[in-house]
C-alpha positions as CSV (number, residue, x, y, z in Angstrom):
1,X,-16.8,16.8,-3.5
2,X,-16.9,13.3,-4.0
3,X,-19.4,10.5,-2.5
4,X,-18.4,7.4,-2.8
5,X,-21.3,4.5,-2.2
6,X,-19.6,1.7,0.2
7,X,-23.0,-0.5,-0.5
8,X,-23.6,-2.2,2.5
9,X,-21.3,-0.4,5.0
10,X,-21.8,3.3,4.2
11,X,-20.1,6.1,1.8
12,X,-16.8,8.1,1.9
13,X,-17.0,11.7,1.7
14,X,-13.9,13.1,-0.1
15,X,-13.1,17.0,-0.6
16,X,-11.3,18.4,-3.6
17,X,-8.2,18.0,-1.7
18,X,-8.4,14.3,-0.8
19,X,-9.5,14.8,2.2
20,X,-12.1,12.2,3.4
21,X,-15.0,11.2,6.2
22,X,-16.6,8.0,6.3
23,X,-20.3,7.7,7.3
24,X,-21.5,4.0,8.0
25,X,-25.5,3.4,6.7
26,X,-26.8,3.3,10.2
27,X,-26.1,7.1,10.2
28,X,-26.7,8.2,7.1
29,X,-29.7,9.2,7.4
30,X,-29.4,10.9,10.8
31,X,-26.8,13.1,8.5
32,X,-29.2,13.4,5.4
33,X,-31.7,14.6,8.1
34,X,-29.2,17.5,9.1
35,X,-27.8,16.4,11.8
36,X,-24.4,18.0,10.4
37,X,-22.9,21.6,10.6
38,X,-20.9,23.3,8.4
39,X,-19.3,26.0,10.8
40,X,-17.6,29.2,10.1
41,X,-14.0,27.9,8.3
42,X,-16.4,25.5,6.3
43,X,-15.5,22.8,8.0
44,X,-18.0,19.9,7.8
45,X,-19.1,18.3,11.1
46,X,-20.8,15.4,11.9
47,X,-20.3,12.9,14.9
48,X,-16.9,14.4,16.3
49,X,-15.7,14.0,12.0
50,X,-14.5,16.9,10.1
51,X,-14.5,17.4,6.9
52,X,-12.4,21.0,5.4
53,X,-14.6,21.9,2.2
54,X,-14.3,24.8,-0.3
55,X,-16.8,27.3,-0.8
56,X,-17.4,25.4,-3.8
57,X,-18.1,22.8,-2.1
58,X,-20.1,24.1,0.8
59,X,-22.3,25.9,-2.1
60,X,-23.0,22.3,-3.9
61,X,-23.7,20.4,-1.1
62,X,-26.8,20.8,-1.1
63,X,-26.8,18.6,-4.4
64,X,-24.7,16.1,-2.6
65,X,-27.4,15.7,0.1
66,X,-30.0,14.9,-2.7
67,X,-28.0,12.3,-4.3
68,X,-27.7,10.9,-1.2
69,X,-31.3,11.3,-0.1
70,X,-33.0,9.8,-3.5
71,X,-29.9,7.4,-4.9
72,X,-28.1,6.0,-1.8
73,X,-31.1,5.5,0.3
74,X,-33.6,5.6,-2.1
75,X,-36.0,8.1,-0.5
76,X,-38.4,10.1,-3.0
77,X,-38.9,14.2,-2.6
């Protein structure tokens, strides 16, 4: 998985099949917080937007949520 940092207006999301979700700053955090779910098909959910990951994926997101947590919103540990 991919995140790429929109600056001001939020990231994209993208899977390792170019799939994509966009996530504006204003709820960034909300989703850094948890407010997602990953549900049975690994299928990332987040304000009615899906995301299809891998199990890959789904096993390294925890790193994603890090980057996003200390590099795109600049919050320590």
């Amino acid at each position: 998985m991919r995140v790429i940092n929109l600056d001001e207006t939020g990231i994209k999301l993208i899977n390792n099949k170019k799939g994509q979700i966009y996530i504006n700053k204003d709820d960034l955090r909300e989703f850094v917080n948890g407010k997602y779910t990953i549900d049975s098909n690994n299928t990332l959910i987040f304000k009615n937007l899906k995301l299809l990951l891998s199990q890959e994926e789904v096993n390294d997101f925890s790193t994603i949520l890090k980057y996003l947590k200390t590099e795109i919103l600049k919050e320590g540990l």
